[in-house]
N, CA, C and O atoms as a CHARMM CRD file, in Angstrom:
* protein
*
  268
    1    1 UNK  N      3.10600   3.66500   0.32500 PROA 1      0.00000
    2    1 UNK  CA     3.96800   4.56000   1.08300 PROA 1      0.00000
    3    1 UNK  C      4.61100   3.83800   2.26400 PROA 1      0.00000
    4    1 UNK  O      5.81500   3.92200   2.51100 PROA 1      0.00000
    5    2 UNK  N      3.52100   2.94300   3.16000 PROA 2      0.00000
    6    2 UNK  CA     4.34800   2.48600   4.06900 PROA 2      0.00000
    7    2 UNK  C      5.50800   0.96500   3.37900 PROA 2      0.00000
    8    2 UNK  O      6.38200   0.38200   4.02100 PROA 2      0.00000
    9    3 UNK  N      5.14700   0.74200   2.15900 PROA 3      0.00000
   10    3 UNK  CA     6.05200  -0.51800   2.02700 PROA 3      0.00000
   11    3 UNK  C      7.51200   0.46700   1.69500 PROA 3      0.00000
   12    3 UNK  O      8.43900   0.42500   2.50400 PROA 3      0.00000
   13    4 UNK  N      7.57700   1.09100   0.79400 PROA 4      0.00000
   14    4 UNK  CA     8.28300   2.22000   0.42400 PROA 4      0.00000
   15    4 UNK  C      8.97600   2.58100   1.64300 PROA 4      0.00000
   16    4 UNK  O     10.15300   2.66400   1.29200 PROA 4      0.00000
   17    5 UNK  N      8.90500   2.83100   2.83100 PROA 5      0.00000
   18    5 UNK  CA     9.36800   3.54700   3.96000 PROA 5      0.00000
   19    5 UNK  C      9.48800   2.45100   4.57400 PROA 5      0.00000
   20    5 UNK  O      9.40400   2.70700   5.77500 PROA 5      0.00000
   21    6 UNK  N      9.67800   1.09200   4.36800 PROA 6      0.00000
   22    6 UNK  CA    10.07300  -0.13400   5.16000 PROA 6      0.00000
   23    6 UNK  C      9.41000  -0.98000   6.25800 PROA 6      0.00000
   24    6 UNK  O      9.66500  -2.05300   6.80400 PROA 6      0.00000
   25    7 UNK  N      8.29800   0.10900   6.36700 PROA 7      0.00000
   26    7 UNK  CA     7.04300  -0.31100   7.73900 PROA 7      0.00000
   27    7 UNK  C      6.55600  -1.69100   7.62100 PROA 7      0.00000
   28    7 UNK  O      6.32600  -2.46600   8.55000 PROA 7      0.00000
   29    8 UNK  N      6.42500  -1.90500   6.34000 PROA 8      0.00000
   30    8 UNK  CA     5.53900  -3.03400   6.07500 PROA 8      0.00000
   31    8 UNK  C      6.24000  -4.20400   4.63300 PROA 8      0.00000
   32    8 UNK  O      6.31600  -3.85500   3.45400 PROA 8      0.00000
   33    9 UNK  N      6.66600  -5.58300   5.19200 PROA 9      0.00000
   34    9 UNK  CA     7.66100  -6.43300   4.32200 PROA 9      0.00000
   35    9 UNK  C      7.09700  -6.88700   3.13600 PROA 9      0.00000
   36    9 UNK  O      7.79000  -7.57300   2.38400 PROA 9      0.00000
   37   10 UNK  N      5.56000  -6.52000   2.75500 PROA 10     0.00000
   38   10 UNK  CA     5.25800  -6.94400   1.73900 PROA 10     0.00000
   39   10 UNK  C      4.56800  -5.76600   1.21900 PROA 10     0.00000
   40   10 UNK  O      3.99000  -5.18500   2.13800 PROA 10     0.00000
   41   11 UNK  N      4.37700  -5.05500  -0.20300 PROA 11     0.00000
   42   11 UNK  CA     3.66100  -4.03500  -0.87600 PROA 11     0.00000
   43   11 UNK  C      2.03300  -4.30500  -0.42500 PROA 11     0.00000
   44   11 UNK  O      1.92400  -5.52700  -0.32900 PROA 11     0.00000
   45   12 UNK  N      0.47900  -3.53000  -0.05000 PROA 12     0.00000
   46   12 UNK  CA     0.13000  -3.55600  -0.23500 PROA 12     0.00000
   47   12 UNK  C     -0.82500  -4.65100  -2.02700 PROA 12     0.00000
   48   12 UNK  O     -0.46800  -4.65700  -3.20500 PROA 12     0.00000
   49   13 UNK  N     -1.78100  -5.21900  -1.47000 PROA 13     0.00000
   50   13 UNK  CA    -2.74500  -6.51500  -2.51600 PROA 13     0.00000
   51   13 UNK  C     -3.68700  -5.43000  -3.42100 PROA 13     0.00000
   52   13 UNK  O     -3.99700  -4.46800  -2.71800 PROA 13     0.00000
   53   14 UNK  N     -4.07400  -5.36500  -4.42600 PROA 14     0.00000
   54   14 UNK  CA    -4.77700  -4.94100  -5.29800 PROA 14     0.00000
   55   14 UNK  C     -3.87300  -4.01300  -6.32500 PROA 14     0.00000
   56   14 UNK  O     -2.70400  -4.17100  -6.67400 PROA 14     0.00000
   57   15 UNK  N     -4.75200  -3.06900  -6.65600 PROA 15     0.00000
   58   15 UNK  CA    -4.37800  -1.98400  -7.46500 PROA 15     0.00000
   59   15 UNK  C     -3.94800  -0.68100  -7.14500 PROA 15     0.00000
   60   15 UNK  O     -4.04900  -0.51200  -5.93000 PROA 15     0.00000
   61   16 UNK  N     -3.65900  -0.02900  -7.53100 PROA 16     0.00000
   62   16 UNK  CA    -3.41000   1.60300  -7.31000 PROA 16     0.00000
   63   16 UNK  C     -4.65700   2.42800  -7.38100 PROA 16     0.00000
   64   16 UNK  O     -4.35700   3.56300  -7.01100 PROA 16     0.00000
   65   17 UNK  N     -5.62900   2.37100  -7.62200 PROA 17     0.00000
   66   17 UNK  CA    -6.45600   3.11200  -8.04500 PROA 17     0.00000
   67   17 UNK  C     -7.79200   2.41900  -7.02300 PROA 17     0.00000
   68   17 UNK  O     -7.86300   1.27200  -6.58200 PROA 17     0.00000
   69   18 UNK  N     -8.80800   3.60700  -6.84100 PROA 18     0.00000
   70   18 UNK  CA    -9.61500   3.10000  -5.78600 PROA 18     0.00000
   71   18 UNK  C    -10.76400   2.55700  -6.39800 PROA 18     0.00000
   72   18 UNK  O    -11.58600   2.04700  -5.63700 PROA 18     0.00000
   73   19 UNK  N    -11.00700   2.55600  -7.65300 PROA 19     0.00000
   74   19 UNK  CA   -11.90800   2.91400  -8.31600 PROA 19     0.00000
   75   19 UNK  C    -12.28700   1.68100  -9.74900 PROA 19     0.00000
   76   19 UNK  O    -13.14900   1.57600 -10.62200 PROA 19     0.00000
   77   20 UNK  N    -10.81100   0.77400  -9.21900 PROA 20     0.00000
   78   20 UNK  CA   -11.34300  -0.68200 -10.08300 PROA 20     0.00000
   79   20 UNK  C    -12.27400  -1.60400  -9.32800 PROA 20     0.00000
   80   20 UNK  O    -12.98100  -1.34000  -8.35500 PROA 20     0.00000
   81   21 UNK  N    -12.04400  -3.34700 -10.33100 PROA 21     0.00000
   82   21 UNK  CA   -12.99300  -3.74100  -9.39600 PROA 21     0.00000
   83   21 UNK  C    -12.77700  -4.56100  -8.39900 PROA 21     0.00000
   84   21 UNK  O    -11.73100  -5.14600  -8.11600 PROA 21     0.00000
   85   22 UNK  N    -13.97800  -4.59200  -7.77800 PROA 22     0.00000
   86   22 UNK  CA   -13.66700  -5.03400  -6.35500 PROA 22     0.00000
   87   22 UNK  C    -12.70600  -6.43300  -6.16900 PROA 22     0.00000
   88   22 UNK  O    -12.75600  -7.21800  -7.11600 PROA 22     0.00000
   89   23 UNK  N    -11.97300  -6.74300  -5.19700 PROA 23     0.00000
   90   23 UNK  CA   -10.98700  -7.82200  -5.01200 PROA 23     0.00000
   91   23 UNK  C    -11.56900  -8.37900  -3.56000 PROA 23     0.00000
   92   23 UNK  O    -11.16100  -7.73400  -2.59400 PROA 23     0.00000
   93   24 UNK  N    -12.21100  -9.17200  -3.35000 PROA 24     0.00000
   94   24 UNK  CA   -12.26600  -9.54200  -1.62800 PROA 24     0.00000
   95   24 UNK  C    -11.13500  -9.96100  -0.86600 PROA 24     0.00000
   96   24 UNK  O    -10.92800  -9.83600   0.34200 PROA 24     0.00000
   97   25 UNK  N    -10.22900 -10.63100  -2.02100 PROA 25     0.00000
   98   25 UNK  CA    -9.00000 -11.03300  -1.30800 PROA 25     0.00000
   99   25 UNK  C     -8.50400 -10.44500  -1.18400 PROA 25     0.00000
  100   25 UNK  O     -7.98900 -10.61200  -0.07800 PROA 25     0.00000
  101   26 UNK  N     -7.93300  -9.05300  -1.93800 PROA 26     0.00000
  102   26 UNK  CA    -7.31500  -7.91900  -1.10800 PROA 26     0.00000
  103   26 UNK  C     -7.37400  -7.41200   0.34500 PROA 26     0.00000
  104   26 UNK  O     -6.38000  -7.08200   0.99300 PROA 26     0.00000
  105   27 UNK  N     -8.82300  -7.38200   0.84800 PROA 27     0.00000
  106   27 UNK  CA    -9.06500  -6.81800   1.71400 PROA 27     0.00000
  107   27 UNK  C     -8.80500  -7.89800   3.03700 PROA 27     0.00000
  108   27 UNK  O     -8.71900  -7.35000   4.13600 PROA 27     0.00000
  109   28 UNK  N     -8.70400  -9.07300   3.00200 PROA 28     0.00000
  110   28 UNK  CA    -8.35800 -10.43700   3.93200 PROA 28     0.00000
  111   28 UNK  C     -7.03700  -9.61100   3.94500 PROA 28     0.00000
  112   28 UNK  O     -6.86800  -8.86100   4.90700 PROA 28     0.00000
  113   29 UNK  N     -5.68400  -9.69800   2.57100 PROA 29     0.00000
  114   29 UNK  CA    -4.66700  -9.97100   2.77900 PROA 29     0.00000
  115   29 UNK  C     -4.21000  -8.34100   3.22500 PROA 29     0.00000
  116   29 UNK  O     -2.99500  -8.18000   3.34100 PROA 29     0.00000
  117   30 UNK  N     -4.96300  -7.30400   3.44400 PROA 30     0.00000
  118   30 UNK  CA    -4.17700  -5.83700   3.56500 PROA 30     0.00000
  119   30 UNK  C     -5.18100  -5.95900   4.93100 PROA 30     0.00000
  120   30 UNK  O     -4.69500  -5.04300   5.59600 PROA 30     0.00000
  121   31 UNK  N     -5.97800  -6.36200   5.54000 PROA 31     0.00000
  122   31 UNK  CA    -6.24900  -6.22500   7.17500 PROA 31     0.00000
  123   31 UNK  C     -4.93000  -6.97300   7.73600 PROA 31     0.00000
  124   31 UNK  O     -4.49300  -6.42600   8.74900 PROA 31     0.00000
  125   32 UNK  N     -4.45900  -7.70100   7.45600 PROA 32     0.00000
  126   32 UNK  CA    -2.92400  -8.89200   7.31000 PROA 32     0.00000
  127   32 UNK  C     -2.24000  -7.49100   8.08200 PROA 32     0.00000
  128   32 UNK  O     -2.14600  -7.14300   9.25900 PROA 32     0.00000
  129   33 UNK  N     -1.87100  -6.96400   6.92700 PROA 33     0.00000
  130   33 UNK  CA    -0.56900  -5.47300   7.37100 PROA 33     0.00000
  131   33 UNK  C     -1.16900  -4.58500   8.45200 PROA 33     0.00000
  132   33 UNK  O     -0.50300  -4.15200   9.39200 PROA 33     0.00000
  133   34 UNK  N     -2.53900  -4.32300   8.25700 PROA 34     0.00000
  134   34 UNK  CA    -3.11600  -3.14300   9.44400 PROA 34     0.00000
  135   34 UNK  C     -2.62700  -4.45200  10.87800 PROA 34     0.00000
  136   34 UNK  O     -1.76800  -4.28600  11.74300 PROA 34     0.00000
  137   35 UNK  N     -3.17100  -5.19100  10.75300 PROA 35     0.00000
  138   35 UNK  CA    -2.58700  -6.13100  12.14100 PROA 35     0.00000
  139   35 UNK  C     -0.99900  -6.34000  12.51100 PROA 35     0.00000
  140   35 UNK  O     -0.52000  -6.57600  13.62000 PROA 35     0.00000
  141   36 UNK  N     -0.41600  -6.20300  11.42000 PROA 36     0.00000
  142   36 UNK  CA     1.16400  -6.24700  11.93500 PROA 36     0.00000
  143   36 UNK  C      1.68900  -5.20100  12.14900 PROA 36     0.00000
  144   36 UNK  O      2.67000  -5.16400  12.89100 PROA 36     0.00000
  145   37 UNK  N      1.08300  -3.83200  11.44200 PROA 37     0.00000
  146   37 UNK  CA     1.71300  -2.17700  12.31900 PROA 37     0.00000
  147   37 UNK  C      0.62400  -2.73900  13.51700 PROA 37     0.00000
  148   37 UNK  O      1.22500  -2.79200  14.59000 PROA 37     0.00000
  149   38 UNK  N     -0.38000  -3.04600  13.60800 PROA 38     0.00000
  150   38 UNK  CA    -1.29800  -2.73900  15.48900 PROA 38     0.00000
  151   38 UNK  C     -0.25900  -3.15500  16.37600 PROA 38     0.00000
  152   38 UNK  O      0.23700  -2.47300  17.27300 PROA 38     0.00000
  153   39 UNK  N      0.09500  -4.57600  15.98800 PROA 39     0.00000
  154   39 UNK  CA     1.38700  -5.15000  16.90300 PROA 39     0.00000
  155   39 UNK  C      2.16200  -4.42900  17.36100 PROA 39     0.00000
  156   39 UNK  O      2.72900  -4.72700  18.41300 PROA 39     0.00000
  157   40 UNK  N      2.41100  -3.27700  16.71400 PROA 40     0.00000
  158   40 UNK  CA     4.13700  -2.59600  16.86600 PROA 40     0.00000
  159   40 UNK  C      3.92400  -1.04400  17.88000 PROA 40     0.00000
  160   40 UNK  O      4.71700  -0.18900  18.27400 PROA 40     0.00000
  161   41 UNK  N      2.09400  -1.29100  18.05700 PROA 41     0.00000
  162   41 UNK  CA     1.48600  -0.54400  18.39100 PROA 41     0.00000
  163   41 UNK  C      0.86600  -0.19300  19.86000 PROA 41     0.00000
  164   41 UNK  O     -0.13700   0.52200  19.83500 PROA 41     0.00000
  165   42 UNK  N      1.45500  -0.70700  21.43200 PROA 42     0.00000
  166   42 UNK  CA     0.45200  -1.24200  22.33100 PROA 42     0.00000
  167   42 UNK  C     -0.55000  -0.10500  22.33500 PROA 42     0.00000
  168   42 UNK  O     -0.33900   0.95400  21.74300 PROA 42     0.00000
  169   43 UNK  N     -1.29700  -0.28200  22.80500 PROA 43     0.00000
  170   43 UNK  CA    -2.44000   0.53100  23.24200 PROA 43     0.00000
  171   43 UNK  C     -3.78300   0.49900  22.43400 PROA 43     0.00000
  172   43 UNK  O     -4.96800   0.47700  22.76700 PROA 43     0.00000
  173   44 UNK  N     -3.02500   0.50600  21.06800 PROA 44     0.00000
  174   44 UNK  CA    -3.81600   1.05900  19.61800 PROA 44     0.00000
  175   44 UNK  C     -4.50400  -0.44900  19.37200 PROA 44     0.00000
  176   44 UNK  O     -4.14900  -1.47900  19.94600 PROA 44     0.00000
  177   45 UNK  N     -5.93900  -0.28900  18.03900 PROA 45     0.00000
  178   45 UNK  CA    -6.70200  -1.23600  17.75200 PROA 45     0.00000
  179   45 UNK  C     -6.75100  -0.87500  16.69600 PROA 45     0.00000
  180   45 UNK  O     -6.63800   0.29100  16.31700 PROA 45     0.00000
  181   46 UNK  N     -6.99300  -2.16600  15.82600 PROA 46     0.00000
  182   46 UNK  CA    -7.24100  -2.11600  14.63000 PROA 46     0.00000
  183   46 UNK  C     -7.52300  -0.54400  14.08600 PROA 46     0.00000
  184   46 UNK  O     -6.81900  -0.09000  13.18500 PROA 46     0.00000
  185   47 UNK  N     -8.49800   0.17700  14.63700 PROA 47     0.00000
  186   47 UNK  CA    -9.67400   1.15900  13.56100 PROA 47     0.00000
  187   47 UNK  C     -8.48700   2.18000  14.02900 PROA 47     0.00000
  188   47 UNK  O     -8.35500   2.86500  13.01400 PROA 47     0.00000
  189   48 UNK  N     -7.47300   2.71500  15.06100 PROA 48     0.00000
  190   48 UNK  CA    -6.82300   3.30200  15.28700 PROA 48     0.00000
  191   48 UNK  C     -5.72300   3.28000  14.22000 PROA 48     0.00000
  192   48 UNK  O     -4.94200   4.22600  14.12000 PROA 48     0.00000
  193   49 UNK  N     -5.64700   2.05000  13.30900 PROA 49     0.00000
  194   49 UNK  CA    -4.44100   1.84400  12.69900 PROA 49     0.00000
  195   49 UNK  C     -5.27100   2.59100  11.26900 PROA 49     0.00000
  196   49 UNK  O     -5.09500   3.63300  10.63800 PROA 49     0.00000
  197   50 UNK  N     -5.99400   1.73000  11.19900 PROA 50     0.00000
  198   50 UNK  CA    -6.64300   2.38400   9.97200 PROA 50     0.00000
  199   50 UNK  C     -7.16500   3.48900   9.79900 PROA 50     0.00000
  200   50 UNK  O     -7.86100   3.66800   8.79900 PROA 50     0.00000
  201   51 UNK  N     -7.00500   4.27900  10.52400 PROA 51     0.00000
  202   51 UNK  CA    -7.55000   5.61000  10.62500 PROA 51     0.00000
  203   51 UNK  C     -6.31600   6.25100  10.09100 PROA 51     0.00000
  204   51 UNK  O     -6.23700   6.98200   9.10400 PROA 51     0.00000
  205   52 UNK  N     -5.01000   5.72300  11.19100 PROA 52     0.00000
  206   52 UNK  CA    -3.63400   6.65000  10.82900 PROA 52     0.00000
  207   52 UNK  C     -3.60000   6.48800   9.43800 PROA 52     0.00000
  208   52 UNK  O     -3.55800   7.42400   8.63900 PROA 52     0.00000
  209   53 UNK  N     -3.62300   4.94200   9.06500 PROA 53     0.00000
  210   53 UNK  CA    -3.05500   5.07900   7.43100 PROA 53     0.00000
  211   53 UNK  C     -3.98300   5.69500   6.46900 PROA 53     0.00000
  212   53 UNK  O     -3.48600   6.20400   5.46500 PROA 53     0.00000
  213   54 UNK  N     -5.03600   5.71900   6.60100 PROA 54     0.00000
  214   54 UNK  CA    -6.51000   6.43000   5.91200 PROA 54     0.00000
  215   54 UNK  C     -5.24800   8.35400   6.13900 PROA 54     0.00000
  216   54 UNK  O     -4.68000   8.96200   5.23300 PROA 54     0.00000
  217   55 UNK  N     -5.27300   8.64200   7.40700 PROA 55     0.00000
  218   55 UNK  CA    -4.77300   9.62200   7.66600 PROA 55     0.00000
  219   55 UNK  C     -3.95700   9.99100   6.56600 PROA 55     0.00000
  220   55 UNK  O     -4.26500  10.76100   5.65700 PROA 55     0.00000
  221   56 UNK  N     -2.40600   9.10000   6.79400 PROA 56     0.00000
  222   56 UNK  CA    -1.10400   9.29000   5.72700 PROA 56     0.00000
  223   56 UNK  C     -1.44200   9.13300   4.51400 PROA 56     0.00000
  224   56 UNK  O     -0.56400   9.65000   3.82200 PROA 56     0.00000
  225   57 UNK  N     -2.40100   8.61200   3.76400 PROA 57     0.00000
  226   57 UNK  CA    -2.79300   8.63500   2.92200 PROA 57     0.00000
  227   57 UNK  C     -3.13400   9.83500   1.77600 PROA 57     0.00000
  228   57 UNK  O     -2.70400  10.13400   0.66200 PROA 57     0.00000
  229   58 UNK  N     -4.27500  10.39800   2.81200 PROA 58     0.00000
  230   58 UNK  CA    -5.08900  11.83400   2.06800 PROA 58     0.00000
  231   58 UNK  C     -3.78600  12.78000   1.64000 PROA 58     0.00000
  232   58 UNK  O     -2.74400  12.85400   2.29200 PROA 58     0.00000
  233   59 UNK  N     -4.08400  13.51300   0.35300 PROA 59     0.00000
  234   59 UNK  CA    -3.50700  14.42000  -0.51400 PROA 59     0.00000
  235   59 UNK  C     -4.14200  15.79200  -0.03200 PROA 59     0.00000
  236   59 UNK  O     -3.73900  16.83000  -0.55800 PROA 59     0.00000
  237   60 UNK  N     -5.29400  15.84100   1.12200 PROA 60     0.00000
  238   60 UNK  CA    -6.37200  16.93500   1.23300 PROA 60     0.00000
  239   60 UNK  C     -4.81400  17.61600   1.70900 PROA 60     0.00000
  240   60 UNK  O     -3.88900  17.03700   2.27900 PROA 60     0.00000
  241   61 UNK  N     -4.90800  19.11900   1.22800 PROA 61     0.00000
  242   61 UNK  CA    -3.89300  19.96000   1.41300 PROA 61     0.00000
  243   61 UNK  C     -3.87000  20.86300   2.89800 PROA 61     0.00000
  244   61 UNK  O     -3.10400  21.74500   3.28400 PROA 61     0.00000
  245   62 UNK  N     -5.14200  20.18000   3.57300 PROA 62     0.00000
  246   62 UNK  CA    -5.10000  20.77100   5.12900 PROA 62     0.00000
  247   62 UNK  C     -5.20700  20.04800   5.73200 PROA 62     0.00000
  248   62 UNK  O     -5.94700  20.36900   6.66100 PROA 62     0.00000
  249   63 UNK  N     -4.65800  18.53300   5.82300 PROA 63     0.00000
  250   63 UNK  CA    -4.88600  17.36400   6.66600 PROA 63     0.00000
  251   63 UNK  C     -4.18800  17.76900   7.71000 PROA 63     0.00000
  252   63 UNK  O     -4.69200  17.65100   8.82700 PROA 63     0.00000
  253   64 UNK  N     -2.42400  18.53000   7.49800 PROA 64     0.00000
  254   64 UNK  CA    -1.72600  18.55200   8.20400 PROA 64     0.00000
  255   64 UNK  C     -2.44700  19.08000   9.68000 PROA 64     0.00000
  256   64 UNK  O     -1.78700  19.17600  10.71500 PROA 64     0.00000
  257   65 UNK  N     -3.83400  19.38700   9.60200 PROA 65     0.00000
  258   65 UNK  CA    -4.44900  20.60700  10.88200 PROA 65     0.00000
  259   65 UNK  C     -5.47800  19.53300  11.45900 PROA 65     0.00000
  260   65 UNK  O     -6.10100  19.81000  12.48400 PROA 65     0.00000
  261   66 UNK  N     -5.63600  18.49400  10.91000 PROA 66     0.00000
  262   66 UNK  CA    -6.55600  17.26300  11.39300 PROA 66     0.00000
  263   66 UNK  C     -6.60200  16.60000  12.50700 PROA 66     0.00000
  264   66 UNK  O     -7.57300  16.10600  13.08000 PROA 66     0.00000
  265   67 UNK  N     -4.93300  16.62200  12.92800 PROA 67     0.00000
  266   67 UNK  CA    -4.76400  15.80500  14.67200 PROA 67     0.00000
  267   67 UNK  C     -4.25400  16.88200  15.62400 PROA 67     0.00000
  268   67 UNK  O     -4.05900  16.61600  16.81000 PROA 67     0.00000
């Protein structure tokens, strides 16, 4: 979603699905992107970033009432 919406210059590393198998290098190269939105971010830290995108993420149909 965020490469899609221009936030971020490279697509997300792995798969679509949460539920294949594990990649370690994914997770090196997609902390990569959580650090380049923190940048764009003052104040905010890492777990702040990952929280939002964890956030934009969820399909839960009452997230919108979460923040």
């Amino acid at each position: 979603m965020l490469h899609k919406a221009g936030l971020l210059k490279e697509p997300p590393s792995g798969s679509e699905l949460d539920d294949q198998a594990f990649e370690p290098g994914s997770l090196y190269e997609n902390n990569k992107h959580l650090a380049d939105l923190c940048a764009g971010l003052p104040g905010w830290s890492l777990i702040d970033v990952h929280s939002g995108v964890y956030m934009l993420g969820t399909r839960h149909p009452h997230s919108g009432k979460w923040v």
